[in-house]
N, C-alpha and C positions, 0 to 999 in steps of 0.2 A: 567316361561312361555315365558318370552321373548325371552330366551336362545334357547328355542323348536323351536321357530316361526322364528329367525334366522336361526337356523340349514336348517329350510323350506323349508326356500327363496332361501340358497345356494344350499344348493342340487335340490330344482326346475332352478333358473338359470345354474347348469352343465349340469341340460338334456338337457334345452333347446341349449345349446351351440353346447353340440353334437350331438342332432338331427340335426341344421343348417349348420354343418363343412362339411358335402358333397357338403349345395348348396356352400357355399362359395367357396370351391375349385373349384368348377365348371363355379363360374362367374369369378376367376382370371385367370383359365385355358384361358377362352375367350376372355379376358381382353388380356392376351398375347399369341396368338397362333401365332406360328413364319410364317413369310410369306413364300408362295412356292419360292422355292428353282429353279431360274432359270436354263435353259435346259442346257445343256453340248453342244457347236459345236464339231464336227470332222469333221475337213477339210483336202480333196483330194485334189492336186496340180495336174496338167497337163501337157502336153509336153515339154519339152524343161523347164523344170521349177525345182522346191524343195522347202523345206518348208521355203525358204526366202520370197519366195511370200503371208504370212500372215505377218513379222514384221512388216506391218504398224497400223494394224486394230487388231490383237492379244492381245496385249497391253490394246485399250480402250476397245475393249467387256470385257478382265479381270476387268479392273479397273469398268467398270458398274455390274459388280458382276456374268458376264457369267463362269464359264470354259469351255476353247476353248483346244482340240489333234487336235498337228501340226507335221506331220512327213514326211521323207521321204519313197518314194515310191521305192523298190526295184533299183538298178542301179539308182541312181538319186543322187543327192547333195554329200552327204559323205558318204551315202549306199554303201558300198561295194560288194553287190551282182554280179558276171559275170555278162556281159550281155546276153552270151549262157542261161541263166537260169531265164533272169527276160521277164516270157510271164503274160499271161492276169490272168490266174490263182492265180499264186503267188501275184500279185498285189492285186486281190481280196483275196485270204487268209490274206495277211497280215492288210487289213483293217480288215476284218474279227475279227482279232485276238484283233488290237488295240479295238475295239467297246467291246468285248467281256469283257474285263479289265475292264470296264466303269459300274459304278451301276445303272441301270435305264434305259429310252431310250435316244436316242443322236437325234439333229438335223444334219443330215449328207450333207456336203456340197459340191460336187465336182464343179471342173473348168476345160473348156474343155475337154480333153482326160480324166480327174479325174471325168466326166460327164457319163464315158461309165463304167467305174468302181462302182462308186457308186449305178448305177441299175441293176448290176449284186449281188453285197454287199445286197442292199435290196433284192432283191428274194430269197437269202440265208437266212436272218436274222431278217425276217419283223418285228419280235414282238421287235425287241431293234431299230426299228427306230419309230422316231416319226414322221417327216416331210424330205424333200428330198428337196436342194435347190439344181438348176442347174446355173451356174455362168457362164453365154456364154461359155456354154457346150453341148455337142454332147449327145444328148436324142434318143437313140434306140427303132425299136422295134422289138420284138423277130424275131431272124432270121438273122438279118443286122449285120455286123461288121463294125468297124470303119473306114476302107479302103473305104466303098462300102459310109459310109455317109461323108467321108473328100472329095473323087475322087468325090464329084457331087460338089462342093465347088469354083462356078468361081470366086468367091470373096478373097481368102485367097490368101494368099502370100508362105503358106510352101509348100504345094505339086509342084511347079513349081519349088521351089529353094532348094531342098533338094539333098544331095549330099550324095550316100551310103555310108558307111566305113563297116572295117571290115567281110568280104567278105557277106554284107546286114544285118549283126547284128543289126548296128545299120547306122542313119543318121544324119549330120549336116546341118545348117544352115549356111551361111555366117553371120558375126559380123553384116552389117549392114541390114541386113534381120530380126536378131536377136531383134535388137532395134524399127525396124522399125515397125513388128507385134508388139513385147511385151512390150516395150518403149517408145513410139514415145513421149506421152505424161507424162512421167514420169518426174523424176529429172536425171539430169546428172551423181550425181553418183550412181542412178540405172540403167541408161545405163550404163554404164562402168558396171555392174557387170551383166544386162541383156545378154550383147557381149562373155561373156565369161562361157555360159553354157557349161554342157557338152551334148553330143552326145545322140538323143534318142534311144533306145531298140526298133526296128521295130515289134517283135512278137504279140506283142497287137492288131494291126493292123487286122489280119487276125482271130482274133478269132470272134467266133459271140454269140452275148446277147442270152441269153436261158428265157421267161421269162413268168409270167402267172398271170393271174387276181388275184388270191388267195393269192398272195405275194405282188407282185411288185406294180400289181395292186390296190389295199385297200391303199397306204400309201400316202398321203397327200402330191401334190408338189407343187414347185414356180418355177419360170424360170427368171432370171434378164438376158434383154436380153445386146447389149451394141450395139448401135449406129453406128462405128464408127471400129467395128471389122476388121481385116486384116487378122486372122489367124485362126476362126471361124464364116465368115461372115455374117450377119444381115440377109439375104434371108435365107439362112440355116438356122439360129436359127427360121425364124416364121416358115420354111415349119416343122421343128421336132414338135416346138408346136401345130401345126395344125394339126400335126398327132394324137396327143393326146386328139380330141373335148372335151370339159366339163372337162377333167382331171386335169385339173391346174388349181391349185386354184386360183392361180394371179400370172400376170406377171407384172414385172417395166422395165423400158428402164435407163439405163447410157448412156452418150451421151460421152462416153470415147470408145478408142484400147480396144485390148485383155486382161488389165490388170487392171480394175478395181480397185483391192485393190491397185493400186500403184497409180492409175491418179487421182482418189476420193476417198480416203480410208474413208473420213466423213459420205462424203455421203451414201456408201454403210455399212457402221457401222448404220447406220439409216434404211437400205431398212432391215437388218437382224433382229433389234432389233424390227421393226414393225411386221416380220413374227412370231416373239416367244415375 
């Protein structure tokens, strides 16, 4: 009898075991469900510029567990693109293309001229953005080209000192023009490398934002303006956001030039990691 009455116990203790192994799986599951998986930056570089202008701030977003796409923009850095060939299009294809690569949505972040890009990118692609940061950058709206919002600019320093080349391909800037928007505030040997950009692709210029509530419109922005701008000046950055009533989620001010990730790279590693 005793033998019966064990056999019992054991086989009532296996039911009960495996009735219970769902919930238990189910409270370890919750016990460890892995934390959300922070957002992906992709960041657009702007005039006169290439993607040396995140090695400050690229770094610490990785090491807080972001991934950040840092590239060059057609004709630019070590892009070998003609300049006959890199207009407003191409630039917006080839974000286009990097975002596309990307699983999920990205937070996309242009700086100035990479400001008029980036809201053309969203109108194309709204379901892979999730937020729009503008980095004392040129904020369109449908209709406007970059020309029409740089040429209203009594604050900035390029339109005055810009010198064409190549029969209006492209233009440069004098070295200490150069330093003086994009540098001033930087380190010495980022001016020495600020001085020695290359040449911009003027066709950008002349193209104009195409854009519509149902896109561009719906996606979530910030606008970090900067204080102290020479080359996107401070009046221009409020009159674009003001163009935009209620649309911006939040704006912050740097009290830095044109180059933010270079003059407060900390700081602005902080304004980014608050908006995501």
């Amino acid at each position: 009898m005793f033998y019966s009455q064990h056999i019992f116990f054991m086989k009532l203790l296996l039911t009960l075991i495996i009735m219970a192994s769902p919930f238990l799986a189910a409270s370890c599951n919750d016990n460890q469900t892995a934390p959300p998986s922070k957002p992906t930056f992709v960041f657009v570089h702007g005039t006169f510029a290439d993607d040396y202008a995140w090695h400050l701030i690229k770094p610490k977003l990785e090491q807080a567990g972001y991934n950040v796409v840092a590239f060059n923009l057609p004709a630019h850095g070590t892009d070998q693109t003609p300049v006959s060939q890199a207009n407003f299009d191409l630039y917006v294809n080839t974000v286009v293309s990097k975002i596309n690569a990307i699983s999920g949505k990205v937070v996309l972040l242009g700086h100035s001229m990479g400001g008029f890009v980036v809201t053309q990118v969203a109108e194309k692609i709204p379901s892979k953005i999730e937020k729009l940061v503008y980095l004392c950058a040129f904020l369109p709206k449908s209709g406007q080209t970059l020309y029409e919002l740089a040429s209203s600019d009594s604050e900035s320093l390029i339109g005055p000192n810009l010198h064409p080349e190549e029969n209006g391909l492209v233009a440069s800037l004098p070295p200490n023009i150069l330093v003086q928007v994009f540098a001033v505030d930087a380190s010495e040997g980022i001016q020495k490398i600020a001085a020695k950009t290359r040449p911009e692709p003027l066709a950008v210029f002349q193209a104009k934002a195409s854009l519509t509530d149902a896109n561009f419109g719906k996606i979530p922005k910030y606008y970090i303006k900067t204080l102290k701008d020479q080359g996107v000046g401070p009046a221009l950055q409020q009159r674009m956001i003001d163009g935009y009533p209620g649309k911006i989620a939040k704006v912050y001010t740097m009290d830095t030039s044109h180059s933010p990730y270079w003059a407060k790279p900390d700081e602005l590693v902080k304004i980014l990691k608050e908006i995501n």
